[in-house]
N, C-alpha and C positions, 0 to 999 in steps of 0.2 A: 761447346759449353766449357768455359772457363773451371778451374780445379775446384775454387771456393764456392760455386756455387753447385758442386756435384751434391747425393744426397747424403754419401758420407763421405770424408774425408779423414781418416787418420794417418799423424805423419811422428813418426818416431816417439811413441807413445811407453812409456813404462811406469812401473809400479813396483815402487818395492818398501818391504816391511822391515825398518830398519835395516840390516843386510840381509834380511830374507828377498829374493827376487820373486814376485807376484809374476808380471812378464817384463819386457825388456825389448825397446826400439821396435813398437809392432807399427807398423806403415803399410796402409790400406786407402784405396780408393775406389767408389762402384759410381758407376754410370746406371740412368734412369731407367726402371726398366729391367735392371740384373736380377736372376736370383745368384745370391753369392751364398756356398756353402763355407761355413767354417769347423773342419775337421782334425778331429784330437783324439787320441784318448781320454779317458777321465783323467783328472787331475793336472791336464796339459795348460791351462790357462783360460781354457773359453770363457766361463765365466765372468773370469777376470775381466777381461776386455771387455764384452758387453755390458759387466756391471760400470766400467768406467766409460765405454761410449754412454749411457746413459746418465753419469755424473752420481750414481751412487757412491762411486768410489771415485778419489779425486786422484788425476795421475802425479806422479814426482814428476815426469820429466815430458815430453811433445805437448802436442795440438789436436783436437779434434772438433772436426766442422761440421756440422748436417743442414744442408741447403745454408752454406755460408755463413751459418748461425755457431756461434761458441759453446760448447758444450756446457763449462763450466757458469760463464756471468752469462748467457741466453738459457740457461738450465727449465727454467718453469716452461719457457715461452716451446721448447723443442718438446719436453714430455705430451704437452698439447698437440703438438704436431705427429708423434711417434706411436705407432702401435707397439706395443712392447707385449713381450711374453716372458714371465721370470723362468728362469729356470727351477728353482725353490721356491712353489707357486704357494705365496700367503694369503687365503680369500678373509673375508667376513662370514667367519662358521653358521652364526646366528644370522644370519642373512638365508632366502630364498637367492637362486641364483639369478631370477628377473627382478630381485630386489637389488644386486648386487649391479648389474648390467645395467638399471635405472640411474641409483646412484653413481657410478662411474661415466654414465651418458651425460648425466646434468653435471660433472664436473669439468667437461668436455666443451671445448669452445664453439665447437661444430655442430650441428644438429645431426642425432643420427638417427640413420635412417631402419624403423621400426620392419620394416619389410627385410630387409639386407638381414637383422638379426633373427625373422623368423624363417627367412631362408639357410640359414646355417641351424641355426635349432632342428630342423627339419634335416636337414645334410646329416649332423651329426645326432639325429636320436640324442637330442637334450634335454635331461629333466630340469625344466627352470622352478620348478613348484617346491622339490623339495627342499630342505635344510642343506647349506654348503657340506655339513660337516657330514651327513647323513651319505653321502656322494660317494663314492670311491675314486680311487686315485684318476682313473680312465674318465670319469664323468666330470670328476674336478677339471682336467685339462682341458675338457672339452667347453667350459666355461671360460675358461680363461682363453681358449683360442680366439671363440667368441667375443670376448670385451677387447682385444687387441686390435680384430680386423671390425668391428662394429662400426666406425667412425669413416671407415676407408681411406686410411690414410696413407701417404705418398712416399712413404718408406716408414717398413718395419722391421724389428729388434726379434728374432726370438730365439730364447734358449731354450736346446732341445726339446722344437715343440711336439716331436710324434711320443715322447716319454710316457707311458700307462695307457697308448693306446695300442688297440688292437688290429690287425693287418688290414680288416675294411675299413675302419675309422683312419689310420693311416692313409689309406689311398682316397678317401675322400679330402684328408689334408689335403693331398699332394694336390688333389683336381682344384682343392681351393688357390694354392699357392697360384698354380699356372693360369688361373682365371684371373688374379689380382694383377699379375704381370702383364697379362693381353691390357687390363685397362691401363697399363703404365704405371703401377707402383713397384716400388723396389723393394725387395726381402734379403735380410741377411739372417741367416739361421744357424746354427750350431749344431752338430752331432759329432758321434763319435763311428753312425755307419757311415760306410763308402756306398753303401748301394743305396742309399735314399739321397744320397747327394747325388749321384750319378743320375738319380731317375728325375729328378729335377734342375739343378743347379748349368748355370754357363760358366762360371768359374767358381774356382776350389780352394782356398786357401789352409795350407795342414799346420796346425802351431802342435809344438814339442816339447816340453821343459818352459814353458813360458815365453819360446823364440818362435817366431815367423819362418817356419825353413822355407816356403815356398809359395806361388803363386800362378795356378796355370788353368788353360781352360779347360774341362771336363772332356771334350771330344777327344783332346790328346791324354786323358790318362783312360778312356775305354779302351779296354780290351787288353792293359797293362796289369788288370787283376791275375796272379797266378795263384790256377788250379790247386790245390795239394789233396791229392787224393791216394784213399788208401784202398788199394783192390784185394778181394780173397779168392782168388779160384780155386775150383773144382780140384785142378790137377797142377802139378809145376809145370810152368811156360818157359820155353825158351826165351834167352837174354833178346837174341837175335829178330823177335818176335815186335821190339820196340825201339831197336836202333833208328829207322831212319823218319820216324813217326811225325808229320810236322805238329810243333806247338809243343812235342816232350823237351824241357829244357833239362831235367835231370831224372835216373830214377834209380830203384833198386828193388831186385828181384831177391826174395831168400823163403825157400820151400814153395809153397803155394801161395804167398804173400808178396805183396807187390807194393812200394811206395811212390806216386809220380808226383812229379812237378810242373803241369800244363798253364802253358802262358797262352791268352787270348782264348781263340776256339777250342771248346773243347770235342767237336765235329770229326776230325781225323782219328783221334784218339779212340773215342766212342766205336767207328766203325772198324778200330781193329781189335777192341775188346769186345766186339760180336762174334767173333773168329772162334772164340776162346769160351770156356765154360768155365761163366763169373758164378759166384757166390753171393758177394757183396760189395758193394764200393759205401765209401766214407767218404764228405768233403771236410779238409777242416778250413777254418776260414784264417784268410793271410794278414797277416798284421800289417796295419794304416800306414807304420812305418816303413816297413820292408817296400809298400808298391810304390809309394813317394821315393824313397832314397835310391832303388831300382833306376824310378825315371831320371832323377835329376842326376844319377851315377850313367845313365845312357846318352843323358844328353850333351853332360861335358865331355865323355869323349867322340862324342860327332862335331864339339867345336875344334 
Protein backbone atom coordinates (compact mmCIF):
# COMPACT_ATOMS: atom_id res chain seq x y z
CA UNK A 1 0.00 0.00 0.00
CA UNK A 2 1.30 3.13 -1.20
CA UNK A 3 2.02 6.22 1.71
CA UNK A 4 -1.00 8.34 0.26
CA UNK A 5 -3.36 6.01 0.44
CA UNK A 6 -2.59 4.67 4.20
CA UNK A 7 -5.34 5.77 6.66
CA UNK A 8 -3.32 8.45 8.06
CA UNK A 9 -0.66 10.03 6.87
CA UNK A 10 1.07 13.08 8.73
CA UNK A 11 4.15 14.49 7.49
CA UNK A 12 5.87 17.31 9.30
CA UNK A 13 2.88 18.96 10.60
CA UNK A 14 3.13 22.15 13.12
CA UNK A 15 1.26 24.61 14.77
CA UNK A 16 2.01 27.50 16.07
CA UNK A 17 0.40 30.57 17.81
CA UNK A 18 2.19 33.50 16.65
CA UNK A 19 5.48 32.42 18.42
CA UNK A 20 3.79 30.36 20.78
CA UNK A 21 4.73 26.57 19.58
CA UNK A 22 1.26 24.48 19.61
CA UNK A 23 3.45 21.32 18.25
CA UNK A 24 6.13 21.33 15.68
CA UNK A 25 7.22 18.73 12.70
CA UNK A 26 4.83 15.84 14.00
CA UNK A 27 5.29 12.93 11.17
CA UNK A 28 3.15 9.96 11.50
CA UNK A 29 2.06 7.23 9.52
CA UNK A 30 -0.36 3.99 10.56
CA UNK A 31 -1.15 1.04 8.33
CA UNK A 32 -4.76 -0.47 8.11
CA UNK A 33 -5.70 -2.31 10.90
CA UNK A 34 -3.19 -0.38 13.83
CA UNK A 35 -4.26 0.50 16.86
CA UNK A 36 -1.85 3.45 17.47
CA UNK A 37 -1.51 4.75 20.96
CA UNK A 38 -0.49 8.39 21.29
CA UNK A 39 1.00 9.05 24.57
CA UNK A 40 1.87 12.41 26.69
CA UNK A 41 1.38 14.00 29.56
CA UNK A 42 -1.31 16.67 29.74
CA UNK A 43 -0.63 19.61 28.12
CA UNK A 44 2.10 17.69 25.66
CA UNK A 45 0.21 18.55 22.42
CA UNK A 46 -2.20 15.55 21.89
CA UNK A 47 -4.89 17.45 21.50
CA UNK A 48 -3.32 19.56 19.28
CA UNK A 49 -2.74 17.15 16.72
CA UNK A 50 -5.91 15.51 16.62
CA UNK A 51 -7.62 18.76 16.66
CA UNK A 52 -5.52 19.48 13.38
CA UNK A 53 -5.69 15.91 11.90
CA UNK A 54 -9.30 16.67 11.99
CA UNK A 55 -8.90 20.23 10.46
CA UNK A 56 -10.44 21.96 13.34
CA UNK A 57 -7.30 23.72 13.82
CA UNK A 58 -5.55 24.47 10.59
CA UNK A 59 -1.77 23.67 10.53
CA UNK A 60 1.12 26.51 9.82
CA UNK A 61 3.26 24.23 8.30
CA UNK A 62 3.08 19.90 6.71
CA UNK A 63 0.48 17.75 5.16
CA UNK A 64 -2.04 15.53 6.42
CA UNK A 65 -3.62 12.66 4.46
CA UNK A 66 -6.47 10.08 5.58
CA UNK A 67 -7.00 7.53 2.95
CA UNK A 68 -5.26 10.02 0.42
CA UNK A 69 -7.79 12.59 1.01
CA UNK A 70 -6.46 16.21 2.21
CA UNK A 71 -7.29 17.14 5.47
CA UNK A 72 -7.72 20.66 4.87
CA UNK A 73 -9.74 21.20 1.00
CA UNK A 74 -11.17 17.16 1.44
CA UNK A 75 -12.25 18.36 5.24
CA UNK A 76 -16.19 17.72 5.09
CA UNK A 77 -15.77 14.70 2.62
CA UNK A 78 -13.02 12.84 5.71
CA UNK A 79 -15.32 14.04 8.84
CA UNK A 80 -17.93 11.77 6.92
CA UNK A 81 -15.53 9.08 6.74
CA UNK A 82 -13.97 9.44 10.43
CA UNK A 83 -15.28 8.30 13.64
CA UNK A 84 -13.95 11.02 15.83
CA UNK A 85 -14.06 11.35 19.74
CA UNK A 86 -13.40 14.97 21.19
CA UNK A 87 -11.59 15.04 23.87
CA UNK A 88 -13.65 18.21 25.27
CA UNK A 89 -16.89 16.26 24.51
CA UNK A 90 -19.51 19.12 23.53
CA UNK A 91 -23.08 17.23 23.33
CA UNK A 92 -26.58 18.69 22.67
CA UNK A 93 -27.70 19.03 26.52
CA UNK A 94 -31.35 19.45 25.62
CA UNK A 95 -31.18 16.36 23.38
CA UNK A 96 -32.01 12.61 24.66
CA UNK A 97 -28.94 10.80 23.81
CA UNK A 98 -30.86 8.44 21.06
CA UNK A 99 -31.92 11.85 19.95
CA UNK A 100 -28.56 12.84 19.76
CA UNK A 101 -27.14 9.48 17.91
CA UNK A 102 -30.33 9.84 15.48
CA UNK A 103 -29.48 13.22 14.55
CA UNK A 104 -25.65 12.70 14.17
CA UNK A 105 -26.74 9.19 12.09
CA UNK A 106 -28.98 11.21 9.64
CA UNK A 107 -25.99 13.67 9.18
CA UNK A 108 -23.97 10.60 8.37
CA UNK A 109 -23.60 9.57 4.72
CA UNK A 110 -23.58 5.88 5.73
CA UNK A 111 -26.42 4.24 6.97
CA UNK A 112 -25.97 3.11 10.42
CA UNK A 113 -26.53 0.26 11.64
CA UNK A 114 -29.28 0.32 14.48
CA UNK A 115 -28.24 -3.12 15.85
CA UNK A 116 -24.19 -2.15 16.11
CA UNK A 117 -25.71 0.95 18.36
CA UNK A 118 -27.94 -1.20 20.57
CA UNK A 119 -25.19 -3.60 20.96
CA UNK A 120 -22.86 -1.07 22.59
CA UNK A 121 -25.71 0.57 24.53
CA UNK A 122 -25.94 -2.74 25.97
CA UNK A 123 -22.00 -3.12 26.37
CA UNK A 124 -21.84 -0.01 27.96
CA UNK A 125 -25.01 0.24 30.32
CA UNK A 126 -26.35 3.49 28.25
CA UNK A 127 -29.03 5.61 29.37
CA UNK A 128 -30.11 6.87 25.70
CA UNK A 129 -33.68 8.09 27.40
CA UNK A 130 -32.42 10.58 29.55
CA UNK A 131 -31.41 14.42 29.07
CA UNK A 132 -27.50 14.81 27.85
CA UNK A 133 -27.11 17.27 30.35
CA UNK A 134 -28.72 15.04 33.22
CA UNK A 135 -25.65 12.34 32.41
CA UNK A 136 -22.59 12.47 34.28
CA UNK A 137 -19.28 12.85 32.97
CA UNK A 138 -18.91 8.63 32.63
CA UNK A 139 -22.32 8.38 30.90
CA UNK A 140 -21.55 11.37 28.71
CA UNK A 141 -18.57 9.60 27.27
CA UNK A 142 -20.20 6.76 26.91
CA UNK A 143 -22.35 8.41 24.29
CA UNK A 144 -20.08 9.96 22.53
CA UNK A 145 -17.97 6.68 22.23
CA UNK A 146 -21.02 5.42 20.74
CA UNK A 147 -21.74 8.17 18.07
CA UNK A 148 -18.08 7.79 17.02
CA UNK A 149 -17.94 3.87 16.42
CA UNK A 150 -21.99 3.82 15.26
CA UNK A 151 -21.22 4.25 11.53
CA UNK A 152 -18.23 1.61 11.64
CA UNK A 153 -15.89 3.50 10.14
CA UNK A 154 -12.47 2.58 8.67
CA UNK A 155 -10.27 4.76 10.92
CA UNK A 156 -10.81 6.51 14.06
CA UNK A 157 -9.78 9.79 15.86
CA UNK A 158 -10.17 9.54 19.64
CA UNK A 159 -9.02 11.72 22.41
CA UNK A 160 -8.65 10.30 25.52
CA UNK A 161 -11.53 8.05 25.08
CA UNK A 162 -11.54 5.89 28.66
CA UNK A 163 -11.73 9.72 30.29
CA UNK A 164 -14.82 9.44 33.24
CA UNK A 165 -14.97 6.01 32.85
CA UNK A 166 -14.83 3.35 35.18
CA UNK A 167 -12.34 0.29 35.21
CA UNK A 168 -15.31 -2.26 33.77
CA UNK A 169 -16.54 0.46 31.39
CA UNK A 170 -12.91 0.90 30.47
CA UNK A 171 -12.27 -2.78 29.69
CA UNK A 172 -15.25 -3.00 27.81
CA UNK A 173 -13.64 -0.05 25.64
CA UNK A 174 -10.64 -1.88 25.25
CA UNK A 175 -12.71 -5.35 24.08
CA UNK A 176 -14.57 -2.71 21.74
CA UNK A 177 -11.38 -1.35 20.24
CA UNK A 178 -9.91 -4.90 19.57
CA UNK A 179 -13.11 -6.15 17.96
CA UNK A 180 -13.00 -2.98 15.44
CA UNK A 181 -9.40 -3.86 14.69
CA UNK A 182 -10.26 -7.77 13.86
CA UNK A 183 -12.90 -6.26 11.31
CA UNK A 184 -9.83 -4.07 9.92
CA UNK A 185 -10.53 -0.52 11.04
CA UNK A 186 -7.86 1.44 12.37
CA UNK A 187 -7.74 3.61 15.74
CA UNK A 188 -5.56 6.31 16.81
CA UNK A 189 -6.24 7.15 20.35
CA UNK A 190 -4.60 9.47 22.85
CA UNK A 191 -3.77 9.02 26.67
CA UNK A 192 -1.72 10.00 28.85
CA UNK A 193 -1.59 6.14 30.63
CA UNK A 194 1.07 3.73 29.50
CA UNK A 195 -0.79 0.89 30.81
CA UNK A 196 -3.95 1.12 28.64
CA UNK A 197 -1.71 1.74 25.76
CA UNK A 198 0.15 -1.29 26.51
CA UNK A 199 -2.93 -3.34 26.97
CA UNK A 200 -4.02 -2.46 23.49
CA UNK A 201 -2.05 -0.58 21.13
CA UNK A 202 0.82 -2.17 18.32
CA UNK A 203 2.58 0.90 18.27
CA UNK A 204 3.26 3.91 20.62
CA UNK A 205 3.89 7.25 19.71
CA UNK A 206 5.07 9.74 23.11
CA UNK A 207 4.84 13.63 22.16
CA UNK A 208 6.52 16.15 24.73
CA UNK A 209 6.50 19.81 24.78
CA UNK A 210 4.74 19.67 21.33
CA UNK A 211 7.62 17.36 19.64
CA UNK A 212 7.44 13.81 18.52
CA UNK A 213 10.40 12.21 20.57
CA UNK A 214 9.56 8.83 19.47
CA UNK A 215 8.06 6.14 17.65
CA UNK A 216 8.18 2.32 18.59
CA UNK A 217 6.29 -0.73 18.81
CA UNK A 218 4.66 -1.58 22.22
CA UNK A 219 6.12 -5.26 22.43
CA UNK A 220 9.72 -3.53 22.64
CA UNK A 221 8.78 -0.93 25.44
CA UNK A 222 6.87 -4.07 27.74
CA UNK A 223 8.46 -4.83 30.40
CA UNK A 224 10.73 -1.42 30.20
CA UNK A 225 8.16 -0.09 32.88
CA UNK A 226 10.41 0.42 36.18
CA UNK A 227 9.07 -0.60 39.44
CA UNK A 228 9.53 2.10 42.10
CA UNK A 229 8.66 0.72 45.16
CA UNK A 230 8.67 1.68 48.72
CA UNK A 231 8.99 -1.32 51.38
CA UNK A 232 8.57 -0.93 55.34
CA UNK A 233 9.69 -3.86 57.27
CA UNK A 234 9.14 -5.35 60.29
CA UNK A 235 12.87 -5.30 61.22
CA UNK A 236 16.13 -3.67 59.50
CA UNK A 237 17.46 -5.95 56.61
CA UNK A 238 20.61 -6.33 55.61
CA UNK A 239 22.18 -4.32 52.37
CA UNK A 240 23.49 -7.65 51.29
CA UNK A 241 20.10 -9.10 51.40
CA UNK A 242 19.30 -7.21 47.72
CA UNK A 243 22.68 -6.98 46.11
CA UNK A 244 22.51 -9.63 43.58
CA UNK A 245 18.57 -9.62 43.10
CA UNK A 246 17.66 -9.81 39.30
CA UNK A 247 15.51 -6.71 37.89
CA UNK A 248 16.81 -4.36 41.25
CA UNK A 249 18.50 -1.71 39.17
CA UNK A 250 19.01 0.66 42.08
CA UNK A 251 18.05 0.82 45.76
CA UNK A 252 18.29 2.02 49.41
CA UNK A 253 18.05 0.74 52.69
CA UNK A 254 17.79 3.32 55.86
CA UNK A 255 16.23 1.75 59.29
CA UNK A 256 13.45 -0.43 58.36
CA UNK A 257 12.58 1.45 55.21
CA UNK A 258 13.66 0.39 51.86
CA UNK A 259 13.49 2.25 48.47
CA UNK A 260 13.66 0.03 45.15
CA UNK A 261 13.87 0.54 41.71
CA UNK A 262 12.67 -2.81 39.63
CA UNK A 263 12.85 -2.84 35.90
CA UNK A 264 10.56 -5.60 34.04
CA UNK A 265 9.57 -8.65 36.48
CA UNK A 266 8.91 -7.94 39.54
CA UNK A 267 8.90 -12.06 40.37
CA UNK A 268 12.59 -12.37 41.69
CA UNK A 269 12.26 -9.42 43.76
CA UNK A 270 8.95 -10.50 45.47
CA UNK A 271 10.39 -13.97 46.24
CA UNK A 272 13.23 -12.36 48.34
CA UNK A 273 10.96 -10.10 50.17
CA UNK A 274 9.17 -13.28 51.28
CA UNK A 275 12.40 -13.90 53.21
CA UNK A 276 11.85 -10.88 55.19
CA UNK A 277 9.09 -9.62 57.50
CA UNK A 278 7.19 -6.84 55.12
CA UNK A 279 5.03 -4.34 56.61
CA UNK A 280 4.15 -2.70 53.62
CA UNK A 281 5.04 -1.96 50.01
CA UNK A 282 4.05 1.26 47.90
CA UNK A 283 4.12 1.32 44.17
CA UNK A 284 4.53 4.81 42.88
CA UNK A 285 4.01 5.13 39.28
CA UNK A 286 7.05 5.98 36.77
CA UNK A 287 6.76 8.95 34.71
CA UNK A 288 5.85 8.44 30.69
CA UNK A 289 8.91 10.27 30.24
CA UNK A 290 11.62 8.53 32.29
CA UNK A 291 10.44 4.79 30.52
CA UNK A 292 10.58 6.59 26.84
CA UNK A 293 13.96 8.39 27.38
CA UNK A 294 15.34 5.06 29.36
CA UNK A 295 14.49 3.26 26.09
CA UNK A 296 15.67 5.54 23.46
CA UNK A 297 18.95 6.40 25.89
CA UNK A 298 19.33 2.20 25.63
CA UNK A 299 19.04 2.00 22.42
CA UNK A 300 21.58 4.53 21.07
CA UNK A 301 24.01 3.06 22.99
CA UNK A 302 23.65 -0.55 21.51
CA UNK A 303 24.03 1.50 18.04
Amino acid sequence: MQSNTRPLNVLNVSKFYGSSKGIANISLELSSGEIFGFLGPNGAGKTTTIRTIMNFIKPTSGSIKIFGLDSVSDSDQIKQMVGYLSGELALYDDMTGRQLLEYLGALNADTVDQEYVNYMKEMFDANLDKKLRELSKGNRQKIGIIQAFMHKPKLLILDEPTSGLDPLMQEKFFELLISVKKQGSTVFFSSHNIAEVQRVSDRVGFIKDGELIGIEEVSKLRGLDVHQLKVRFGEKVSKKSFENIEGIEQFNLSGIEGWFEVRGSVDPFIKELARHNVVSIERQETALEDIFMKYYQSTKGES
